[in-house]
HTML snippet that shows the backbone in 3Dmol.js (N, CA, C, O; Angstrom):
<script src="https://3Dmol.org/build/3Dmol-min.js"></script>
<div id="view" style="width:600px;height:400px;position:relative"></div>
<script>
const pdb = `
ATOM      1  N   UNK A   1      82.667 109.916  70.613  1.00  0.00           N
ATOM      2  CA  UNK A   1      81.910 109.094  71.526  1.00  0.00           C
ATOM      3  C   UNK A   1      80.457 109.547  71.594  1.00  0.00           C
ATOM      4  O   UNK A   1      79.567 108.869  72.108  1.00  0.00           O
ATOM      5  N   UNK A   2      80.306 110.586  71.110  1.00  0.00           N
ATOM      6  CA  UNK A   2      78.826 111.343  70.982  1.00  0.00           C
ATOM      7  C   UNK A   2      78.057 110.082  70.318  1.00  0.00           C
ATOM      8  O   UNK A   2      78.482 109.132  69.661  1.00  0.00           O
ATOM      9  N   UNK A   3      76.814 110.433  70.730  1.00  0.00           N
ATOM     10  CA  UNK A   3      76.229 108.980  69.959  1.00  0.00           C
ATOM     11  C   UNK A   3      75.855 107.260  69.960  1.00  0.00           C
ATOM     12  O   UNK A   3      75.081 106.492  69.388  1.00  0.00           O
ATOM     13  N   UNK A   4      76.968 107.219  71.019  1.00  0.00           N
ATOM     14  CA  UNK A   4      77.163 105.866  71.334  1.00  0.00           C
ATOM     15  C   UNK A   4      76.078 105.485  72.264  1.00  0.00           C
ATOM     16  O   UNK A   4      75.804 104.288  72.178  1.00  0.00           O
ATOM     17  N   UNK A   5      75.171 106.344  73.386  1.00  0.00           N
ATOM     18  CA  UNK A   5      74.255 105.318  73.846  1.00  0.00           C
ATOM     19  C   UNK A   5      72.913 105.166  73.233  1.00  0.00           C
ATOM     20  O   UNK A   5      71.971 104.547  73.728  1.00  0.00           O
ATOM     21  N   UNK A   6      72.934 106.012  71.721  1.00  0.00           N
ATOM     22  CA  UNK A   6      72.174 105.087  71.280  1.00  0.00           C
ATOM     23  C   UNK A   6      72.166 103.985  70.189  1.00  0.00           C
ATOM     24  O   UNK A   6      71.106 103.510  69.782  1.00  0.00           O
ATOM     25  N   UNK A   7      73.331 103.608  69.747  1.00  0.00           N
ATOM     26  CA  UNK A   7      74.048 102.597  69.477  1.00  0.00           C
ATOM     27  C   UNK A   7      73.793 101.342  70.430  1.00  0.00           C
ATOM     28  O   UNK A   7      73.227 100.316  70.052  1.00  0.00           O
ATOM     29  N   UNK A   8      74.331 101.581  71.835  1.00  0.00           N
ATOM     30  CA  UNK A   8      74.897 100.761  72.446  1.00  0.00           C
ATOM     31  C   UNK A   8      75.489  99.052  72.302  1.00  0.00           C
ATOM     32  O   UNK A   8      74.884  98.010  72.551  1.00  0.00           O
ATOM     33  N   UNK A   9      76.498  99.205  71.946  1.00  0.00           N
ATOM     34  CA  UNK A   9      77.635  97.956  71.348  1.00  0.00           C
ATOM     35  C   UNK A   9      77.523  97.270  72.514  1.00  0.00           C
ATOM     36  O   UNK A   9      76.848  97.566  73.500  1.00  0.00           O
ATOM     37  N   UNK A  10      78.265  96.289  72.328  1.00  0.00           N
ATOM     38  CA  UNK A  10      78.700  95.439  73.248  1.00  0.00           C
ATOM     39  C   UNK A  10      79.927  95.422  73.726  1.00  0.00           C
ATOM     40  O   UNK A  10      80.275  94.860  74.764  1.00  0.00           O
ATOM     41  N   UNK A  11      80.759  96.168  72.823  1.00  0.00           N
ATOM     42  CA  UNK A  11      81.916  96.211  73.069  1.00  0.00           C
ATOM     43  C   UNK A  11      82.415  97.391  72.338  1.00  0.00           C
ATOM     44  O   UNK A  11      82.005  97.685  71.215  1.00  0.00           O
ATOM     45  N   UNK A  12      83.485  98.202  73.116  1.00  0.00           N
ATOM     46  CA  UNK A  12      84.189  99.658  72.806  1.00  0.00           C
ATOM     47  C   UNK A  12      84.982  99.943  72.115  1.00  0.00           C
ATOM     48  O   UNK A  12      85.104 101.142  72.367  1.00  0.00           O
ATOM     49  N   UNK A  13      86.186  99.546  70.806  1.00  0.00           N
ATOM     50  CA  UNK A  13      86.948  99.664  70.928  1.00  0.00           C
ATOM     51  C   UNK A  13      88.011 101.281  70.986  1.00  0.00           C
ATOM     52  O   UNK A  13      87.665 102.131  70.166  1.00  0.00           O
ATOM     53  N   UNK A  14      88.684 101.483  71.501  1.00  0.00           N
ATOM     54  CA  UNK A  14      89.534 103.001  71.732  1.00  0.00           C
ATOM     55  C   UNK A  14      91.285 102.695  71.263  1.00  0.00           C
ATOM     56  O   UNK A  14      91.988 101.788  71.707  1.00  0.00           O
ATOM     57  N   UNK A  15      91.523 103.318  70.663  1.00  0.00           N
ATOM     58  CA  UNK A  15      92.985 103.310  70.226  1.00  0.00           C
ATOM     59  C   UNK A  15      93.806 104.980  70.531  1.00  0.00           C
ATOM     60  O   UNK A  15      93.383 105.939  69.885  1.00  0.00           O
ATOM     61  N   UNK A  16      94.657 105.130  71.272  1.00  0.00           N
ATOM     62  CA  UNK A  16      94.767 106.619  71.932  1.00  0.00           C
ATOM     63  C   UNK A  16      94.014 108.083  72.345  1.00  0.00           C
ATOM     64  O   UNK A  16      94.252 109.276  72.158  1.00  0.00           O
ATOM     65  N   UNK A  17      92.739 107.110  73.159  1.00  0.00           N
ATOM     66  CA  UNK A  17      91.992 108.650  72.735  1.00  0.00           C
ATOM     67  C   UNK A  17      91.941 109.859  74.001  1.00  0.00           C
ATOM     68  O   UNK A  17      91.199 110.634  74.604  1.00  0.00           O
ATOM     69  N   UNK A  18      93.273 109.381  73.886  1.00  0.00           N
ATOM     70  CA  UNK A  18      94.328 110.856  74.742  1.00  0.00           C
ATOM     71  C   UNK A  18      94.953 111.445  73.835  1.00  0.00           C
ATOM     72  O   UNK A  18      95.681 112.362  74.215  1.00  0.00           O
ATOM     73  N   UNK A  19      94.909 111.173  72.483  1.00  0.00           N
ATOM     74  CA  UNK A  19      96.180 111.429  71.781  1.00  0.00           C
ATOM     75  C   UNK A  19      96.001 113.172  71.615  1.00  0.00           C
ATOM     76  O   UNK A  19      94.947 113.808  71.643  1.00  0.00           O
ATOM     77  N   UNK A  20      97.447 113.707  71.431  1.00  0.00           N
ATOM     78  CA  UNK A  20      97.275 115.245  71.385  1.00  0.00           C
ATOM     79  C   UNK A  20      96.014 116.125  72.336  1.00  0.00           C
ATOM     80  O   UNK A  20      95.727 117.250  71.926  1.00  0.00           O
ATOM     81  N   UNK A  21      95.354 115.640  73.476  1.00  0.00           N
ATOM     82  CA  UNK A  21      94.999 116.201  74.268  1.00  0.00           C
ATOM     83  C   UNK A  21      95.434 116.886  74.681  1.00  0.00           C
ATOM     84  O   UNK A  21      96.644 116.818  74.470  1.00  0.00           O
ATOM     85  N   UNK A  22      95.034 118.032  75.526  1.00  0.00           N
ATOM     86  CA  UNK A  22      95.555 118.870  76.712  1.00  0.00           C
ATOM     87  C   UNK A  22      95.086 118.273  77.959  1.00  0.00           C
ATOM     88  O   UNK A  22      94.180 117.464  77.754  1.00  0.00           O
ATOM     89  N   UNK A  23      95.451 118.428  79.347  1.00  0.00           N
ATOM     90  CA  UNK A  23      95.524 117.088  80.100  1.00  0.00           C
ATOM     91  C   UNK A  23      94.211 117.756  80.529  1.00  0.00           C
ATOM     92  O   UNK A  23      93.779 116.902  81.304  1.00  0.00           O
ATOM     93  N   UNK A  24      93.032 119.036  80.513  1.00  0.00           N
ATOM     94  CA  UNK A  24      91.963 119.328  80.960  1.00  0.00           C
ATOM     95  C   UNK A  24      91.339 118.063  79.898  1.00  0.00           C
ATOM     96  O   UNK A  24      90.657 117.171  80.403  1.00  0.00           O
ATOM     97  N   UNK A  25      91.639 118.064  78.332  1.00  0.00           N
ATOM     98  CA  UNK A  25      90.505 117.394  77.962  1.00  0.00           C
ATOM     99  C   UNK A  25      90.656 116.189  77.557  1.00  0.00           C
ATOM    100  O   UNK A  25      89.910 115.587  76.784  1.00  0.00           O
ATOM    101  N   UNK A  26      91.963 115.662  78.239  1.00  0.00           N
ATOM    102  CA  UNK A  26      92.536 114.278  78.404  1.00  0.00           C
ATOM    103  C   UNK A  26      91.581 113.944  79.908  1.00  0.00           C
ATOM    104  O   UNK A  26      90.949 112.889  79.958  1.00  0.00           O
ATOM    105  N   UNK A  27      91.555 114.639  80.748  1.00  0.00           N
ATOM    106  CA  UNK A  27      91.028 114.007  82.027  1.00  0.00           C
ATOM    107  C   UNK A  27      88.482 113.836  81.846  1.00  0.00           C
ATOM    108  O   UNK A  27      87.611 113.265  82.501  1.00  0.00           O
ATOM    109  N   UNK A  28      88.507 114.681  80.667  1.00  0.00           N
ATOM    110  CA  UNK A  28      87.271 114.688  80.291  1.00  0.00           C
ATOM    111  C   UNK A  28      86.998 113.421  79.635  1.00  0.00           C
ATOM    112  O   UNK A  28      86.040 112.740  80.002  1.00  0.00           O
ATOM    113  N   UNK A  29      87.693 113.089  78.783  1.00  0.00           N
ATOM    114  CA  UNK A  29      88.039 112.104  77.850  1.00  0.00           C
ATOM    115  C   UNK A  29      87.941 110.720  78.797  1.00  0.00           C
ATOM    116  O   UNK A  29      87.107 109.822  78.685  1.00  0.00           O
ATOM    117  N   UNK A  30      89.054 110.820  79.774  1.00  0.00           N
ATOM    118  CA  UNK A  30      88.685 109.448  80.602  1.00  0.00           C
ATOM    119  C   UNK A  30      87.850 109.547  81.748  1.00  0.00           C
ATOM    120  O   UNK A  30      87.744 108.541  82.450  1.00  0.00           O
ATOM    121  N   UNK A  31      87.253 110.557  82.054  1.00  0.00           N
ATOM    122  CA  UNK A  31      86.176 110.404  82.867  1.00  0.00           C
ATOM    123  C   UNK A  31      84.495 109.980  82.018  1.00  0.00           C
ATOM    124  O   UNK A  31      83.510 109.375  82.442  1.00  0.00           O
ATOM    125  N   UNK A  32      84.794 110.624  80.706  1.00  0.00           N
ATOM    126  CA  UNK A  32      83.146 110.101  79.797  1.00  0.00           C
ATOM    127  C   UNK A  32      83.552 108.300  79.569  1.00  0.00           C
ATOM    128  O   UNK A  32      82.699 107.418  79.469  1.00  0.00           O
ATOM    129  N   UNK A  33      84.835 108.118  79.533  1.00  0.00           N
ATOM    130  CA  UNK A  33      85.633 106.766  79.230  1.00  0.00           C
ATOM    131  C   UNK A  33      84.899 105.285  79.943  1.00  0.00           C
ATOM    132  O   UNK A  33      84.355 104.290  79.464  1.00  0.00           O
ATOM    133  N   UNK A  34      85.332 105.929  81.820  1.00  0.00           N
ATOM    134  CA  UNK A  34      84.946 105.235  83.152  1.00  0.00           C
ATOM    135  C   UNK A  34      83.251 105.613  82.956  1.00  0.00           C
ATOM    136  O   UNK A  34      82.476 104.660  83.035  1.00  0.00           O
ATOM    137  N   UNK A  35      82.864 106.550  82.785  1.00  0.00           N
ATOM    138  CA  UNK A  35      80.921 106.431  82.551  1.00  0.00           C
ATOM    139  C   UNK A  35      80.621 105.533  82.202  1.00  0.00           C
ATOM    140  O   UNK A  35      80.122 104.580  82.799  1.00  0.00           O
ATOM    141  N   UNK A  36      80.967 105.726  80.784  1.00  0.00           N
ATOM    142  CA  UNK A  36      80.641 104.345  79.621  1.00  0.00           C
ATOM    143  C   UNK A  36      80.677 103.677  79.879  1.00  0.00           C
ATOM    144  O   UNK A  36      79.571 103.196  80.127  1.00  0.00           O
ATOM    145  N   UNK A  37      81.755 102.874  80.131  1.00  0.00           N
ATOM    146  CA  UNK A  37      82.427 101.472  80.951  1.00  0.00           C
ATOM    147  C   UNK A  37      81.446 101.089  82.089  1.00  0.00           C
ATOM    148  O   UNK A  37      80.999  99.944  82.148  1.00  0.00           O
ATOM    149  N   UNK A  38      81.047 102.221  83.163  1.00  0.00           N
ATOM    150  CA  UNK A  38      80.020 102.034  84.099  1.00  0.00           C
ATOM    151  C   UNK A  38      78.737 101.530  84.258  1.00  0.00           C
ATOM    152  O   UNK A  38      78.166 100.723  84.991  1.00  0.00           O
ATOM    153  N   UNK A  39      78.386 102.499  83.042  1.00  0.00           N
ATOM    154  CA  UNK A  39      76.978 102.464  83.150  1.00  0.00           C
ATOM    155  C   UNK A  39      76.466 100.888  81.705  1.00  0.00           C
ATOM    156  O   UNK A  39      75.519 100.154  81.990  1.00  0.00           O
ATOM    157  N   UNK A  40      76.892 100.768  80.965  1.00  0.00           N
ATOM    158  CA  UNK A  40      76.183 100.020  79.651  1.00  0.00           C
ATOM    159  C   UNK A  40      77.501  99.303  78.689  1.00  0.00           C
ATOM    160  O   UNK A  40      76.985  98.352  78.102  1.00  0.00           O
ATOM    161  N   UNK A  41      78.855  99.388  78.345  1.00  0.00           N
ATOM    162  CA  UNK A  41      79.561  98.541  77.338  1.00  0.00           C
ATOM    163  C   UNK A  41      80.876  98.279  77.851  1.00  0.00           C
ATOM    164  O   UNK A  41      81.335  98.920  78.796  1.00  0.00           O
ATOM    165  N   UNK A  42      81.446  97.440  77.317  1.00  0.00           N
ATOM    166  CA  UNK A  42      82.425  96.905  78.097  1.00  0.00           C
ATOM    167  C   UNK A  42      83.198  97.696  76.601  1.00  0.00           C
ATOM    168  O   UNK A  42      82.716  97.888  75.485  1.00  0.00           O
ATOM    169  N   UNK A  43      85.024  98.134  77.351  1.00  0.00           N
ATOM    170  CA  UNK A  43      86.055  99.150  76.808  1.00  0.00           C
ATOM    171  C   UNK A  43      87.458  98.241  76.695  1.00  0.00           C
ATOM    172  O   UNK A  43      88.119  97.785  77.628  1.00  0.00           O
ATOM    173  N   UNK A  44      87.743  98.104  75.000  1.00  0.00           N
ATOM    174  CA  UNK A  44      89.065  97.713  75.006  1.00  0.00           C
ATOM    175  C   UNK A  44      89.742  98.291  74.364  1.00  0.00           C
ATOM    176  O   UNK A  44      89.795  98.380  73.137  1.00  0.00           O
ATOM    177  N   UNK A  45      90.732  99.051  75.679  1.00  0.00           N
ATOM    178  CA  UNK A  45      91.532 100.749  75.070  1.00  0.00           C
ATOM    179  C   UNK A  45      92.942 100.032  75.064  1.00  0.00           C
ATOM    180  O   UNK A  45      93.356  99.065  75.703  1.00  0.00           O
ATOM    181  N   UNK A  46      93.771 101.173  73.735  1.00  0.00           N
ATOM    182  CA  UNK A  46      95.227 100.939  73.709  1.00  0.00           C
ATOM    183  C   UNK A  46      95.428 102.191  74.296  1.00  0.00           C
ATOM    184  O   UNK A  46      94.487 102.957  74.088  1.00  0.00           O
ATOM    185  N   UNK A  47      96.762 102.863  75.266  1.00  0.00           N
ATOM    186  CA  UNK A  47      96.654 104.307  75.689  1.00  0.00           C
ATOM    187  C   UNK A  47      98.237 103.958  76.140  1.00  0.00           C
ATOM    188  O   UNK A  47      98.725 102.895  76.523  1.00  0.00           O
ATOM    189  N   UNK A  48      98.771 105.129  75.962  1.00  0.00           N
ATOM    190  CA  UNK A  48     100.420 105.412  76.156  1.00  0.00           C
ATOM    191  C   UNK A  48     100.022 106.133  77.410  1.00  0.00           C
ATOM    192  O   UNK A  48     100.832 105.701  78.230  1.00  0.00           O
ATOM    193  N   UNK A  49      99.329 106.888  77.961  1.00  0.00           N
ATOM    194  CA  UNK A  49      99.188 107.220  79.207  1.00  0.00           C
ATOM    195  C   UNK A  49      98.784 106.312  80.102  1.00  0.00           C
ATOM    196  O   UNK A  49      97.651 106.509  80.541  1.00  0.00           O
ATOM    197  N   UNK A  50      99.547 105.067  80.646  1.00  0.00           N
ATOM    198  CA  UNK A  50      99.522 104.394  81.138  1.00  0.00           C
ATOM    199  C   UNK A  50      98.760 104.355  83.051  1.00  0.00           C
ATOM    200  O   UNK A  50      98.017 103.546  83.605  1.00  0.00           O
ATOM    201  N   UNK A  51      99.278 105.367  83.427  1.00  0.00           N
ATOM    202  CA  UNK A  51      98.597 105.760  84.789  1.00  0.00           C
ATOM    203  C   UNK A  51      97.049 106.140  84.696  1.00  0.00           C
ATOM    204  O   UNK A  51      96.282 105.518  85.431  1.00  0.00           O
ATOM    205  N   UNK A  52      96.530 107.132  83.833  1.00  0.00           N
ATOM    206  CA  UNK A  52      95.618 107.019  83.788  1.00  0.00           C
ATOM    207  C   UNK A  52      94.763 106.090  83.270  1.00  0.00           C
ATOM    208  O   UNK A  52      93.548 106.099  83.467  1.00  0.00           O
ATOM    209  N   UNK A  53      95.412 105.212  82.552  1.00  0.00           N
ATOM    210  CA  UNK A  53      94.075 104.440  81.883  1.00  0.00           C
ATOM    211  C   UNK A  53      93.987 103.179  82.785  1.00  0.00           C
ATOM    212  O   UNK A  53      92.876 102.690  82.990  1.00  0.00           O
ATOM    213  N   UNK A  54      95.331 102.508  83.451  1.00  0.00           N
ATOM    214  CA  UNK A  54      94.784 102.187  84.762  1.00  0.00           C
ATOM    215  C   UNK A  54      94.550 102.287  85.510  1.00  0.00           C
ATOM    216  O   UNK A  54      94.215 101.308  86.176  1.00  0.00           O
ATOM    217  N   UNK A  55      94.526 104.001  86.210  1.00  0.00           N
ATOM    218  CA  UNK A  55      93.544 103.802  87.201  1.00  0.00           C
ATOM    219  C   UNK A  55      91.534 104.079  86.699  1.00  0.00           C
ATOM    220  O   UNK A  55      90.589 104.326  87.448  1.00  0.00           O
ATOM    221  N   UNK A  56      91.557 103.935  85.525  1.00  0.00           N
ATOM    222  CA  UNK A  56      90.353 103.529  85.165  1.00  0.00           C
ATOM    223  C   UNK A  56      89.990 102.418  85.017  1.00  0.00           C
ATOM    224  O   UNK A  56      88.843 102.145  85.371  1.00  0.00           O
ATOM    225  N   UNK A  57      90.808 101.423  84.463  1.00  0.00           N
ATOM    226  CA  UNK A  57      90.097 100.216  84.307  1.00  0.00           C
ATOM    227  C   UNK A  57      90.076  98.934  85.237  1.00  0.00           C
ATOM    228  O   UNK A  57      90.526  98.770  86.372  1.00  0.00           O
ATOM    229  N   UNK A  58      89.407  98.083  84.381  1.00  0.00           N
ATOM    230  CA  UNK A  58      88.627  96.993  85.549  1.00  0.00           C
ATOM    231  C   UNK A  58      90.488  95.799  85.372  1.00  0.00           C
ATOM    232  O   UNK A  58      91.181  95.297  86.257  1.00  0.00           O
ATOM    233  N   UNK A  59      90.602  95.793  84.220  1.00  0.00           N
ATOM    234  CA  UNK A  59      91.701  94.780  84.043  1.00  0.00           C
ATOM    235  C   UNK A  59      92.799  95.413  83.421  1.00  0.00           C
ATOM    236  O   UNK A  59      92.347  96.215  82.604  1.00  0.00           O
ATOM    237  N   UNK A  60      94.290  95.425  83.432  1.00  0.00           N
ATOM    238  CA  UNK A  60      94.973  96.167  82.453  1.00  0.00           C
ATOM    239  C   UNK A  60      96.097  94.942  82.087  1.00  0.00           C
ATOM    240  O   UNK A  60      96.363  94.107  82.951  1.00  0.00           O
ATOM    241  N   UNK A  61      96.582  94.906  81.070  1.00  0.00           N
ATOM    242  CA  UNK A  61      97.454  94.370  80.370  1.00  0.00           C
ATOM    243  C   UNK A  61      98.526  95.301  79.786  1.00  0.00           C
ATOM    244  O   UNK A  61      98.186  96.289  79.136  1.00  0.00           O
ATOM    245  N   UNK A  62      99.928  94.977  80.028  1.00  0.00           N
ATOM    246  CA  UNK A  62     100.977  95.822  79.761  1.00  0.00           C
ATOM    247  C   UNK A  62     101.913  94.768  79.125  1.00  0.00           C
ATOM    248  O   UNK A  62     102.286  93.816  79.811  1.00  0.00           O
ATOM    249  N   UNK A  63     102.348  94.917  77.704  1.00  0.00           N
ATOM    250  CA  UNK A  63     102.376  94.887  76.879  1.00  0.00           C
ATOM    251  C   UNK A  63     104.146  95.165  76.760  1.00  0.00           C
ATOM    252  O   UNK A  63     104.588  96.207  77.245  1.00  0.00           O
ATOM    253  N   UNK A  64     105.320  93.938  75.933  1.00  0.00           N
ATOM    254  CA  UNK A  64     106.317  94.613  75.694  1.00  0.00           C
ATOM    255  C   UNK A  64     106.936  93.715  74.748  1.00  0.00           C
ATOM    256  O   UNK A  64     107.092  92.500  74.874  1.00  0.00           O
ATOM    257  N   UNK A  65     107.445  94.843  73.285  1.00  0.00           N
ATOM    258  CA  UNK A  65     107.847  93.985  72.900  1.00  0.00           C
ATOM    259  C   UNK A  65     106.824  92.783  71.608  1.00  0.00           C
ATOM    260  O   UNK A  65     107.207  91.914  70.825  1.00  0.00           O
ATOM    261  N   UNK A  66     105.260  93.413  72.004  1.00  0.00           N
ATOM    262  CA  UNK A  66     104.323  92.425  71.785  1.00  0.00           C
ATOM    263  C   UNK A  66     103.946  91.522  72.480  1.00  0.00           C
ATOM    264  O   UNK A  66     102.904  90.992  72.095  1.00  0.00           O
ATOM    265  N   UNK A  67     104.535  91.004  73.655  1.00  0.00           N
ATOM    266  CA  UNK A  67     103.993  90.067  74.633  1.00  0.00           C
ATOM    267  C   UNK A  67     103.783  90.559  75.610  1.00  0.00           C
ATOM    268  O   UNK A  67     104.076  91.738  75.806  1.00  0.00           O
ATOM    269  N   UNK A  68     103.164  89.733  76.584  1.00  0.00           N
ATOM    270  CA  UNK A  68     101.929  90.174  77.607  1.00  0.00           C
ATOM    271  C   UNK A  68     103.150  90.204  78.949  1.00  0.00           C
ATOM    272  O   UNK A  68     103.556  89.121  79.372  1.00  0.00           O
ATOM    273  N   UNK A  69     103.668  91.495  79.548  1.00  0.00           N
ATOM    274  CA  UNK A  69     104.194  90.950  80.563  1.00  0.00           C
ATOM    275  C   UNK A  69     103.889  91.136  81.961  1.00  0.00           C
ATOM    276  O   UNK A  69     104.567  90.672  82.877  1.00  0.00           O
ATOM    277  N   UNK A  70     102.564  92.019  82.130  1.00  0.00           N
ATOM    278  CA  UNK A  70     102.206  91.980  83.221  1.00  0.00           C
ATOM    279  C   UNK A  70     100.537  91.907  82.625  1.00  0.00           C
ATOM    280  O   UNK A  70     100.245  92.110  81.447  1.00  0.00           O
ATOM    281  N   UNK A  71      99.292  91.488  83.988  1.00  0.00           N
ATOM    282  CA  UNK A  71      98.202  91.623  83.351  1.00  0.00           C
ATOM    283  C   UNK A  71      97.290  91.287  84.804  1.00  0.00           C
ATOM    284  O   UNK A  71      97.637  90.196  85.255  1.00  0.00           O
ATOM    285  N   UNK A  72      96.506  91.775  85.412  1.00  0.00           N
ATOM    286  CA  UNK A  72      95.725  91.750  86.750  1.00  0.00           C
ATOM    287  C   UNK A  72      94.967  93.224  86.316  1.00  0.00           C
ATOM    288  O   UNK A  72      95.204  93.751  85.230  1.00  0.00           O
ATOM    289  N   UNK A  73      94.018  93.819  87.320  1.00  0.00           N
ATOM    290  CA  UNK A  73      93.275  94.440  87.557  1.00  0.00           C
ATOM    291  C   UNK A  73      93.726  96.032  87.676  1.00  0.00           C
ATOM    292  O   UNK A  73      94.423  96.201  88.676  1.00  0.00           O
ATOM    293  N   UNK A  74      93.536  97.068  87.016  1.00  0.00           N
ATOM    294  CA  UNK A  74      94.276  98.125  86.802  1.00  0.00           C
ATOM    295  C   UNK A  74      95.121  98.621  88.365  1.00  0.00           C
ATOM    296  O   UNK A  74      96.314  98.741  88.646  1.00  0.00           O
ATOM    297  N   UNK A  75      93.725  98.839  89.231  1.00  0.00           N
ATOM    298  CA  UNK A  75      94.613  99.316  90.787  1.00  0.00           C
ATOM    299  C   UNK A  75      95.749  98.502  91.368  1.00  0.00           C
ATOM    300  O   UNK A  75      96.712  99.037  91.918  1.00  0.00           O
ATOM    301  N   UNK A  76      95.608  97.167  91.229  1.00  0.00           N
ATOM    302  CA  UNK A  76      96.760  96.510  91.217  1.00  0.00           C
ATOM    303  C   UNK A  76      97.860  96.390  90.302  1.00  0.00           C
ATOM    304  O   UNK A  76      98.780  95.811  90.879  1.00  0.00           O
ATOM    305  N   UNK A  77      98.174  96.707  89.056  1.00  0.00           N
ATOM    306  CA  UNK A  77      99.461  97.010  88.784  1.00  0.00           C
ATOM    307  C   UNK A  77      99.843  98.217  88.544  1.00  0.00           C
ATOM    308  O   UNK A  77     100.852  98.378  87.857  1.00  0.00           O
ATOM    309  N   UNK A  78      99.154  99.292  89.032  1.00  0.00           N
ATOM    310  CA  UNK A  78      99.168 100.986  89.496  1.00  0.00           C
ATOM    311  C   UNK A  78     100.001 100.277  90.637  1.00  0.00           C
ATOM    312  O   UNK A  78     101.174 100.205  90.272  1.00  0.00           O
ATOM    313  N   UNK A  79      99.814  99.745  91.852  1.00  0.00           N
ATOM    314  CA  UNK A  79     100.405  99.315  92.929  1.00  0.00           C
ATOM    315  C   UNK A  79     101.946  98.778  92.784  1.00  0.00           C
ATOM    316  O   UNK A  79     102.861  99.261  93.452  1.00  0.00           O
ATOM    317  N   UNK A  80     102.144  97.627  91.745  1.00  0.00           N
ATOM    318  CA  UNK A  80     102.965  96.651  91.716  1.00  0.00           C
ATOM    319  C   UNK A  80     104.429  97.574  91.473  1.00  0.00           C
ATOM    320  O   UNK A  80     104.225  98.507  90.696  1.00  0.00           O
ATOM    321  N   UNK A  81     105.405  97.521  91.823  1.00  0.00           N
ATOM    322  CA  UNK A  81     106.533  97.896  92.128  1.00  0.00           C
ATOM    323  C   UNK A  81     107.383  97.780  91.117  1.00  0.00           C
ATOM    324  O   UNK A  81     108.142  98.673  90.742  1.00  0.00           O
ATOM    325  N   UNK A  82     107.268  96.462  90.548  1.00  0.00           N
ATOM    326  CA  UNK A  82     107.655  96.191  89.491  1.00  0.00           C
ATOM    327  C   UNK A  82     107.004  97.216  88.060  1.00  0.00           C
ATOM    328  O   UNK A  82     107.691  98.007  87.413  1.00  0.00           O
ATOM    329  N   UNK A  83     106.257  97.067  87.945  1.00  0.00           N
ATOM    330  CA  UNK A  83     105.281  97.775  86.694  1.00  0.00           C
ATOM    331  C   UNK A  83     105.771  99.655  87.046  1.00  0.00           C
ATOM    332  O   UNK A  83     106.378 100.361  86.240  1.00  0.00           O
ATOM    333  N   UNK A  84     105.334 100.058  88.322  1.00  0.00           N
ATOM    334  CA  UNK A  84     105.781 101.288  88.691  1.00  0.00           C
ATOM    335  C   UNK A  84     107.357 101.445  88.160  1.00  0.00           C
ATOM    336  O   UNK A  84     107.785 102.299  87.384  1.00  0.00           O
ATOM    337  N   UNK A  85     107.843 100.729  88.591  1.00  0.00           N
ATOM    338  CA  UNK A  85     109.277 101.220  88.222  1.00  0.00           C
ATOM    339  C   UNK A  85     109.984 101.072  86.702  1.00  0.00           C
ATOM    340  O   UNK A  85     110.699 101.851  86.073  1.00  0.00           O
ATOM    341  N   UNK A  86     109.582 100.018  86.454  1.00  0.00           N
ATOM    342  CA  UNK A  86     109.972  99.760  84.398  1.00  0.00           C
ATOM    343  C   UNK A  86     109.089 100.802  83.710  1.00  0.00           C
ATOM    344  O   UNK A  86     109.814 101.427  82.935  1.00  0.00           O
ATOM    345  N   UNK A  87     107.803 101.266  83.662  1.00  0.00           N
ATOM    346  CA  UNK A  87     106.421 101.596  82.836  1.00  0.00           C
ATOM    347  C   UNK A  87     105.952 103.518  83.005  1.00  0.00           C
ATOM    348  O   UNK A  87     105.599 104.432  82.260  1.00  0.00           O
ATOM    349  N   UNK A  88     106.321 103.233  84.895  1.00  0.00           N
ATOM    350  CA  UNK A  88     105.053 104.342  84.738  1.00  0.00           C
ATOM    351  C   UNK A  88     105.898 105.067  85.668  1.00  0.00           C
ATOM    352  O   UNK A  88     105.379 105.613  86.642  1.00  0.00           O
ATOM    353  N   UNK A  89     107.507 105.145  85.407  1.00  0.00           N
ATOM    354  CA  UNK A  89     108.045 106.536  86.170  1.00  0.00           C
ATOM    355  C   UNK A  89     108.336 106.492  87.420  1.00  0.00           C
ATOM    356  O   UNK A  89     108.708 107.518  87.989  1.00  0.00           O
ATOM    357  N   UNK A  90     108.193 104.993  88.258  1.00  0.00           N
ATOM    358  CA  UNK A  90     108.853 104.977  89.404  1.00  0.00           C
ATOM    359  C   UNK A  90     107.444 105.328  90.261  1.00  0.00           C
ATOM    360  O   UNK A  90     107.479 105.439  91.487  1.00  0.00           O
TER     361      UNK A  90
END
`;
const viewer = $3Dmol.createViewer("view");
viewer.addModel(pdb, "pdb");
viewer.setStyle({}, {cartoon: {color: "spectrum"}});
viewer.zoomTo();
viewer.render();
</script>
């Protein structure tokens, strides 16, 4: 990600970039993540750590199977009961 604001894209793309982290530089990782996203390009991440990457983002889509089965605003299906209990461990 070094590099990127002076690039600056229009768009992010990220494909696990938690992968093989340790959760100190998994939580670095999505805090430079939410910056980015903040300050200048819009972020379209794939991430198996599901809790964290929605409680970063603006929209999340959860995914099964290949089809779309849940999809609203990350804090809200962090919330949803449904999603909590199939996805992210109750």
């Amino acid at each position: 990600m070094a590099g990127l604001s002076s690039r600056k894209p229009a768009l992010l793309l990220l494909d696990e970039p938690s992968s093989a982290l340790s959760p100190k530089l998994r939580d670095q990782v999505f805090g430079k993540v939410a910056k980015i996203n903040d300050i200048w390009t819009a972020i379209m991440m794939v991430e198996q750590n599901a809790k964290k990457a929605l409680s970063i983002c603006d929209r999340g889509y959860v995914l099964e199977m290949g089809r779309n089965r849940y999809e609203g605003p990350g804090k809200s299906l962090l919330e949803d009961a449904d999603v909590r209990g199939l996805y992210l461990g109750g």
